[in-house]
The first five atom37 places (N, CA, C, CB, O) and aatype in JSON, in Angstrom:
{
  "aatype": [20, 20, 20, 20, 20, 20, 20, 20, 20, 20, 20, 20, 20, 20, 20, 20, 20, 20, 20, 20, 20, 20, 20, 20, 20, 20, 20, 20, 20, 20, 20, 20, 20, 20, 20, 20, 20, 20, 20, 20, 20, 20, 20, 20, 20, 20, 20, 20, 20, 20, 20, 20, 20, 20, 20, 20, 20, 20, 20, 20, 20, 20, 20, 20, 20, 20, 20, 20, 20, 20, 20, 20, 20, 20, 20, 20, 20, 20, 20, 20, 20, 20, 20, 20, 20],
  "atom_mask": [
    [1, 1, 1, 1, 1],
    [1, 1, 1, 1, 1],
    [1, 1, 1, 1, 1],
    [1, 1, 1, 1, 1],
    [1, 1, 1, 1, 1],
    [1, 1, 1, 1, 1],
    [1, 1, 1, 1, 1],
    [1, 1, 1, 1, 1],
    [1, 1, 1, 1, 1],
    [1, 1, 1, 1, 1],
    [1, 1, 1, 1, 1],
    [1, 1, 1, 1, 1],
    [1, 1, 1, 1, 1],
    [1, 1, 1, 1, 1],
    [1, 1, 1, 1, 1],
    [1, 1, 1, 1, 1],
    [1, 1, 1, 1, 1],
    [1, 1, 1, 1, 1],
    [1, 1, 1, 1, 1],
    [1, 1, 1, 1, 1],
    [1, 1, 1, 1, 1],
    [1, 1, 1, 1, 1],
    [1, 1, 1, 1, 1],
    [1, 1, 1, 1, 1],
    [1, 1, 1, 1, 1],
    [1, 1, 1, 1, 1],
    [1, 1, 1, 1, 1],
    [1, 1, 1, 1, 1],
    [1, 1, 1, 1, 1],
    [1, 1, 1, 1, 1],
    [1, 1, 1, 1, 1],
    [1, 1, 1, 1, 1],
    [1, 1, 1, 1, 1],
    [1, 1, 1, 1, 1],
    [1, 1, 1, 1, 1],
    [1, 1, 1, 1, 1],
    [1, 1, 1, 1, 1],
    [1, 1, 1, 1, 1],
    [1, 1, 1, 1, 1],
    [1, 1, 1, 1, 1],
    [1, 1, 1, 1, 1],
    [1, 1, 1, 1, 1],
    [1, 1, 1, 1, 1],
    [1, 1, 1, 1, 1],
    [1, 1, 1, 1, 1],
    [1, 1, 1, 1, 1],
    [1, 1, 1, 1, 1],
    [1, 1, 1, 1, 1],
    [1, 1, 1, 1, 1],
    [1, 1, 1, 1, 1],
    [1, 1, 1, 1, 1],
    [1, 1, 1, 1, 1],
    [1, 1, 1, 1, 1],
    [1, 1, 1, 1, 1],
    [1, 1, 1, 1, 1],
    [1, 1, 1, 1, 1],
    [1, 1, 1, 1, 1],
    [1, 1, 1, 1, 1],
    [1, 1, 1, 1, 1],
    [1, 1, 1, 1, 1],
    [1, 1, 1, 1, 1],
    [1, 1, 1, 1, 1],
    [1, 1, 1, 1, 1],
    [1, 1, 1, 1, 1],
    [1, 1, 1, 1, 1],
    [1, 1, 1, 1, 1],
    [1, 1, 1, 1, 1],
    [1, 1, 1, 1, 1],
    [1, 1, 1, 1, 1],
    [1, 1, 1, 1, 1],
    [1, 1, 1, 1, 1],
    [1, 1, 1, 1, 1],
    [1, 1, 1, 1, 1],
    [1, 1, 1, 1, 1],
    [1, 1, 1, 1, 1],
    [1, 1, 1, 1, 1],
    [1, 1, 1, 1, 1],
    [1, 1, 1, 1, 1],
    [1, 1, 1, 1, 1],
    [1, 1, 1, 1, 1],
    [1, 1, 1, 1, 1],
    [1, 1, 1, 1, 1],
    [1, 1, 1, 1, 1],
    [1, 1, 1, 1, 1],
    [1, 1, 1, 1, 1]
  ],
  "atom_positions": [
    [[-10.63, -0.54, 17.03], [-9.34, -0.91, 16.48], [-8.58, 0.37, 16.12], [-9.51, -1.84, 15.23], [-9.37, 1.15, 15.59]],
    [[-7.45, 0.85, 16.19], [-6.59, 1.62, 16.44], [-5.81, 1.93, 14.97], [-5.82, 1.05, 17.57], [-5.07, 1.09, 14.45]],
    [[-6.09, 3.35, 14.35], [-5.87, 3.8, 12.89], [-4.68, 3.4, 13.08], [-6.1, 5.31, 12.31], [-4.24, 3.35, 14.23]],
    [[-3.82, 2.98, 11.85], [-4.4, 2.69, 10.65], [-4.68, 0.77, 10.5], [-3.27, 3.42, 9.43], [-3.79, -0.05, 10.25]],
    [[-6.17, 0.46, 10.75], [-6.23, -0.26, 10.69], [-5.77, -1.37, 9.44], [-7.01, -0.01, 11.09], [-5.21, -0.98, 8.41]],
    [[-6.1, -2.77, 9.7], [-5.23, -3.86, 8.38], [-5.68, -3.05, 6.92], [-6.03, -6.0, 8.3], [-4.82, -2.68, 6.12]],
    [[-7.12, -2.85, 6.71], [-7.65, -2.91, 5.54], [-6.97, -1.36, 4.88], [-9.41, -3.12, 5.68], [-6.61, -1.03, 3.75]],
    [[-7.01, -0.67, 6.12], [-5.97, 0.68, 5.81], [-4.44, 0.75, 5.8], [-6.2, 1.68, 6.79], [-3.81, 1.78, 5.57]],
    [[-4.08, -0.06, 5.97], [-2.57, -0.13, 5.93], [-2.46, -0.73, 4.1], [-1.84, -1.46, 7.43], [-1.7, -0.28, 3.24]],
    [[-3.35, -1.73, 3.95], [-3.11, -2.62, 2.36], [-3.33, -1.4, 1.75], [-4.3, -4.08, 1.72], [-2.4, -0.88, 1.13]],
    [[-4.56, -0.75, 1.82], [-4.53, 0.27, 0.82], [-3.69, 1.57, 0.74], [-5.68, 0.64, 0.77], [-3.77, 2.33, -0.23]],
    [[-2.84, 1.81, 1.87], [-2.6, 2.88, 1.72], [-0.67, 2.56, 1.17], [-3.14, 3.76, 3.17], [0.19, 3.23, 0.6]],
    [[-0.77, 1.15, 1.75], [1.06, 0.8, 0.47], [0.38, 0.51, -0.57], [2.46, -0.86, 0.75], [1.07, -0.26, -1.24]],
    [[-0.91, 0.77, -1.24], [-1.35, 0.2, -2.61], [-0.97, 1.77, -3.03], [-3.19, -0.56, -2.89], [-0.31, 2.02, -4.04]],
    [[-1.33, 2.47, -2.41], [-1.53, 4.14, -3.23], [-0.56, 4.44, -2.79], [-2.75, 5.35, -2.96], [-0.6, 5.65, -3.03]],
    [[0.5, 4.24, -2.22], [1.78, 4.64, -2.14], [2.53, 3.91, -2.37], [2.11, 5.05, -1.26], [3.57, 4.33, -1.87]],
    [[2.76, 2.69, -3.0], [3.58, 1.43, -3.76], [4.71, 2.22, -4.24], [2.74, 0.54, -5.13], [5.79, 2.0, -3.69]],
    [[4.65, 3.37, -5.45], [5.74, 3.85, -5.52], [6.46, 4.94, -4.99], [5.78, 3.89, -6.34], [7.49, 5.41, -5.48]],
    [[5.81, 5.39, -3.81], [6.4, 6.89, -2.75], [6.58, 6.22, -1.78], [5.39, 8.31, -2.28], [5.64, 6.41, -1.0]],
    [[7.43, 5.39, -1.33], [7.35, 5.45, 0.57], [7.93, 6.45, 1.13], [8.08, 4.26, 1.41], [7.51, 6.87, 2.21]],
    [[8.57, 6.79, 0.76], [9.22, 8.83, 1.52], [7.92, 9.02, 1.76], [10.1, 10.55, 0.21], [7.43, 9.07, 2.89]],
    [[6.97, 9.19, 0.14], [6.12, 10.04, 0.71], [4.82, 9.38, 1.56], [5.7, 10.9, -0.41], [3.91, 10.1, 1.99]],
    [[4.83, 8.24, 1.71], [3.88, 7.51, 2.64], [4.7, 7.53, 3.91], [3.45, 5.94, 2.14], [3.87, 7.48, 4.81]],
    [[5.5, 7.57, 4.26], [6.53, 8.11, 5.88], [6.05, 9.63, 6.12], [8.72, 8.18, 5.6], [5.73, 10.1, 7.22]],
    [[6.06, 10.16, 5.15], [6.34, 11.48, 5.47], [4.28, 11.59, 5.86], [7.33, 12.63, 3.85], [3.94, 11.83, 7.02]],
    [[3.36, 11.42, 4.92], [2.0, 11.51, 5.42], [1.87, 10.99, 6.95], [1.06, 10.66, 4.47], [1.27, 11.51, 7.89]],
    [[2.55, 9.93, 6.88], [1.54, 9.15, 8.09], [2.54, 9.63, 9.51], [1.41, 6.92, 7.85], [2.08, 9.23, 10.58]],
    [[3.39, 10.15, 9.55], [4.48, 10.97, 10.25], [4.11, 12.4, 10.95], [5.54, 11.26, 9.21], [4.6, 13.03, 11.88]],
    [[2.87, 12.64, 9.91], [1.92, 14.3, 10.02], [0.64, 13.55, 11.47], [0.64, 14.93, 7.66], [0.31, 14.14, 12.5]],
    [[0.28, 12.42, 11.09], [-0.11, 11.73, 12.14], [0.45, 11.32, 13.14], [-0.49, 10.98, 11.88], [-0.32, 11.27, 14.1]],
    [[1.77, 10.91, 13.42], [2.54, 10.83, 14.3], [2.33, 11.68, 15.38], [3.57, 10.93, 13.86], [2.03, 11.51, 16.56]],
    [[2.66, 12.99, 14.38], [3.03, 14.2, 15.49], [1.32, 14.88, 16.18], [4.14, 15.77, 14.39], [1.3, 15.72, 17.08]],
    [[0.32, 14.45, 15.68], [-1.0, 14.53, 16.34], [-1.06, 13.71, 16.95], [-2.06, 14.56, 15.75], [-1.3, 13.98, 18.13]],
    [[-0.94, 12.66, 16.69], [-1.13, 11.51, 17.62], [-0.47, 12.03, 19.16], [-0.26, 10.05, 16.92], [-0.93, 12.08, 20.3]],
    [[0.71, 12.36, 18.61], [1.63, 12.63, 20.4], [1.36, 13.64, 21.08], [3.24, 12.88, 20.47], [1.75, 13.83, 22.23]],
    [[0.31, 14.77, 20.08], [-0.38, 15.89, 20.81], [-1.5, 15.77, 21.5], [-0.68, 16.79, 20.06], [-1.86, 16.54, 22.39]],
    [[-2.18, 14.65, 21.06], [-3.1, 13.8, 21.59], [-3.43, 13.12, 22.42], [-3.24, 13.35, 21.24], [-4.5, 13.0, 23.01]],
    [[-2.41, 12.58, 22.51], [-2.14, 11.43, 23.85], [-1.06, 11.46, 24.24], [-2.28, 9.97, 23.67], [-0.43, 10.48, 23.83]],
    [[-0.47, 12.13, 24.87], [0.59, 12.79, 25.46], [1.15, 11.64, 26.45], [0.11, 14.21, 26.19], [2.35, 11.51, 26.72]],
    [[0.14, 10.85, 26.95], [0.68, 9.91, 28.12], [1.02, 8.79, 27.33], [-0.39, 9.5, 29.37], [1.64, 7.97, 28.0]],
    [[0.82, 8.42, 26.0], [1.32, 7.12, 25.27], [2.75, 7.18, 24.69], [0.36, 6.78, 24.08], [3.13, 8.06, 23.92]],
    [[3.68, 5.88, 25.25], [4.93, 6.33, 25.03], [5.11, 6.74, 23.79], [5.81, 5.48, 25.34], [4.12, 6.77, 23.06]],
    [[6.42, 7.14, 23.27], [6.42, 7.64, 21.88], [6.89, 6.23, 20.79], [7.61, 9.06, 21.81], [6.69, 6.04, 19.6]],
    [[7.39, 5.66, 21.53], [7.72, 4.09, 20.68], [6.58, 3.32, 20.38], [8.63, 3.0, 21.56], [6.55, 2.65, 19.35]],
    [[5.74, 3.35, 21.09], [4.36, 2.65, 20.84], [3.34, 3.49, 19.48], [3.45, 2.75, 22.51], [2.75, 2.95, 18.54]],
    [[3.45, 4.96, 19.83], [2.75, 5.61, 18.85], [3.57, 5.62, 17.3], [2.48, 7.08, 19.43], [2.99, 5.73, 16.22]],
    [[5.19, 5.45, 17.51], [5.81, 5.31, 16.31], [5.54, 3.5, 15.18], [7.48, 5.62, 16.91], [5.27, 3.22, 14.01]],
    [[5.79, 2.89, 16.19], [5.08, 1.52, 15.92], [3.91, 2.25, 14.64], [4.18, 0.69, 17.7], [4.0, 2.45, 13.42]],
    [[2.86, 2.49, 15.67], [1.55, 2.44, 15.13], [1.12, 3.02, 13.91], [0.82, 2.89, 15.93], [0.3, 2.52, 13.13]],
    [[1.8, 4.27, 13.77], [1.83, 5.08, 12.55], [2.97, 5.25, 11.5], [1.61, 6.25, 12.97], [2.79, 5.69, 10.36]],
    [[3.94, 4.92, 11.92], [5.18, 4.86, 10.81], [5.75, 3.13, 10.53], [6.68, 5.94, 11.55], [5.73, 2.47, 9.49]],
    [[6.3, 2.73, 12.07], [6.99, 1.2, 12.05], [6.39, 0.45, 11.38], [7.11, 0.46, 13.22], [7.15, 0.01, 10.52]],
    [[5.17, -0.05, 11.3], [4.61, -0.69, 10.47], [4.96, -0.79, 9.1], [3.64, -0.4, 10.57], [4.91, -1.89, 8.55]],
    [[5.37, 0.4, 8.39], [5.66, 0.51, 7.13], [7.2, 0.04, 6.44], [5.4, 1.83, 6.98], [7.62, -0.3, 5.33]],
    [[7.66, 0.21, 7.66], [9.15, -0.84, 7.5], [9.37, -2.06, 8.06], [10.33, -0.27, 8.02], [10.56, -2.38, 8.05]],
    [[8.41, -3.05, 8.66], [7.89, -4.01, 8.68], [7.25, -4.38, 7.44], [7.25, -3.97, 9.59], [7.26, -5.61, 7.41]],
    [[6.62, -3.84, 6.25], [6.43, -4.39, 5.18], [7.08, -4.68, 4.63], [5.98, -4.07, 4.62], [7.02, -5.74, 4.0]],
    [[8.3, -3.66, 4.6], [9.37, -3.65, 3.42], [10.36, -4.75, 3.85], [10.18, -2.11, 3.21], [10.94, -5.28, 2.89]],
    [[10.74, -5.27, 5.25], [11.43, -6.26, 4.99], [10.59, -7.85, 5.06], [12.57, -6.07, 5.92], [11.13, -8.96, 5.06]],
    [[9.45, -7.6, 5.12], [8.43, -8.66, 4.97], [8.53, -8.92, 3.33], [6.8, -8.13, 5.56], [8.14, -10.06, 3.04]],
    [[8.94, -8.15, 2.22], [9.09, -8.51, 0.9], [10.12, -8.78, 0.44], [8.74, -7.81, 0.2], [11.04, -7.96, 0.49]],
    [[10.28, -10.08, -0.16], [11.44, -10.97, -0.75], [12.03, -9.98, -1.28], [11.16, -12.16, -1.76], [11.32, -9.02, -1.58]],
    [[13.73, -9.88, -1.62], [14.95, -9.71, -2.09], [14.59, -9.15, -3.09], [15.79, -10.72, -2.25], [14.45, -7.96, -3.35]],
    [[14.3, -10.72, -4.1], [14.06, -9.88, -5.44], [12.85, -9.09, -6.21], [14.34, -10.67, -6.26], [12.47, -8.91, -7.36]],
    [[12.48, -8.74, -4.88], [11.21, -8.1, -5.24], [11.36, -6.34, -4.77], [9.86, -9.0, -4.33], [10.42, -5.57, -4.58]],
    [[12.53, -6.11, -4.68], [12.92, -5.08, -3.44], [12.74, -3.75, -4.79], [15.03, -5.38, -2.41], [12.78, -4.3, -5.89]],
    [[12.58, -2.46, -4.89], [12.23, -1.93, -5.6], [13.78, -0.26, -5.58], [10.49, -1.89, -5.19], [14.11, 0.59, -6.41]],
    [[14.28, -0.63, -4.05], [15.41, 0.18, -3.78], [16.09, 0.31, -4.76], [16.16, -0.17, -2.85], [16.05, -0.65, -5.53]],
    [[16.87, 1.35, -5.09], [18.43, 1.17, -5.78], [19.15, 1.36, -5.15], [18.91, 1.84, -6.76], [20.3, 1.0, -5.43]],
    [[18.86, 2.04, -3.92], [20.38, 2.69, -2.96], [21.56, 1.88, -3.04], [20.18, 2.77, -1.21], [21.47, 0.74, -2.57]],
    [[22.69, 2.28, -3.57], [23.92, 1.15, -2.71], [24.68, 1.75, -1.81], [25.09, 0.45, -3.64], [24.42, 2.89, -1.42]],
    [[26.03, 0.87, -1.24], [26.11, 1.07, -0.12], [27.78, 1.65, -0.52], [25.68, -0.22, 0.89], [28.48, 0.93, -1.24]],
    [[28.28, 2.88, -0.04], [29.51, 3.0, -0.57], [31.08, 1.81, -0.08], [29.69, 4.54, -0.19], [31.58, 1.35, 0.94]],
    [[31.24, 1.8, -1.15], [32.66, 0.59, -0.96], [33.22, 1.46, 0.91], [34.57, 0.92, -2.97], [32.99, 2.59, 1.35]],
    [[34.01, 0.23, 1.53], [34.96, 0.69, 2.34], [36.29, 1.4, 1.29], [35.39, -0.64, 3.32], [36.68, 0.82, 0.27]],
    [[36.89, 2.84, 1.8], [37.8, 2.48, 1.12], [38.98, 1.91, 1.25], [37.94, 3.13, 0.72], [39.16, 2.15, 2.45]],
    [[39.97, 1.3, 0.89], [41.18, 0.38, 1.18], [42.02, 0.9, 2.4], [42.15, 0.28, -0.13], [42.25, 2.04, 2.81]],
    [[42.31, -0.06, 2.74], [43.48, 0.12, 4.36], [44.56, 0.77, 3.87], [44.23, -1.49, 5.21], [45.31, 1.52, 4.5]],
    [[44.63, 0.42, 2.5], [46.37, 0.51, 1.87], [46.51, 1.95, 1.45], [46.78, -0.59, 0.28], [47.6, 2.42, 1.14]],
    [[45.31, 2.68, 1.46], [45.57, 4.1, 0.69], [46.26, 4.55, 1.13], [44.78, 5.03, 0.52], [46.19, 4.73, 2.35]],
    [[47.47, 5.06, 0.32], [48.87, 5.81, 0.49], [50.04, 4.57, 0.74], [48.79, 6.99, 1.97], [51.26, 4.66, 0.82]],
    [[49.53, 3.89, 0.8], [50.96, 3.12, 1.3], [50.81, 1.76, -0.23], [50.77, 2.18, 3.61], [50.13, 0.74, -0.33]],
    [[51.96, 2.55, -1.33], [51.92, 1.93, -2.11], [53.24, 0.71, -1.9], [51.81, 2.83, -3.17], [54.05, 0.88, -0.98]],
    [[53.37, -0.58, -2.89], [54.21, -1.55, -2.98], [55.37, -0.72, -3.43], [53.76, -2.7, -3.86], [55.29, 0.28, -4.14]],
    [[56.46, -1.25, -2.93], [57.43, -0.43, -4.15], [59.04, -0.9, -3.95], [57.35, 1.54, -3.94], [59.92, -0.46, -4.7]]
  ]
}
């Protein structure tokens, strides 16, 4: 079965629950061995395997369970500069 297997994937968003940067950024150090490695496996398949997965969790978890703060900046208005008058 092909790292990071199920039982390694639970534990490793358990010990990284509050870093996913830094659980992207570890398993990303694998990435780039991985592709030194197996040079003939496409690179979408090896990204899957070692990173994608991990953003497959995150939208696998309900809304209000989401732990983000990012927001998203307003559009700003069509009208800027062109006041009523």
């Amino acid at each position: 079965m092909p790292w990071p297997y199920p039982t390694g994937k639970r534990e490793l968003r358990a010990e990284y629950d509050d870093a996913p940067v830094s659980l992207a950024l570890y398993l990303g150090s694998y990435l780039v061995q991985a592709t030194e490695d197996m040079p003939w496996t496409p690179a979408g398949v090896l990204h899957r395997r070692f990173v994608g997965w991990t953003r497959e969790a995150a939208r696998l978890t309900p809304a209000g369970q989401q732990r983000s703060t990012a927001t998203v900046p307003a559009e700003p208005s069509r009208d800027v500069g062109h006041q009523a008058g």
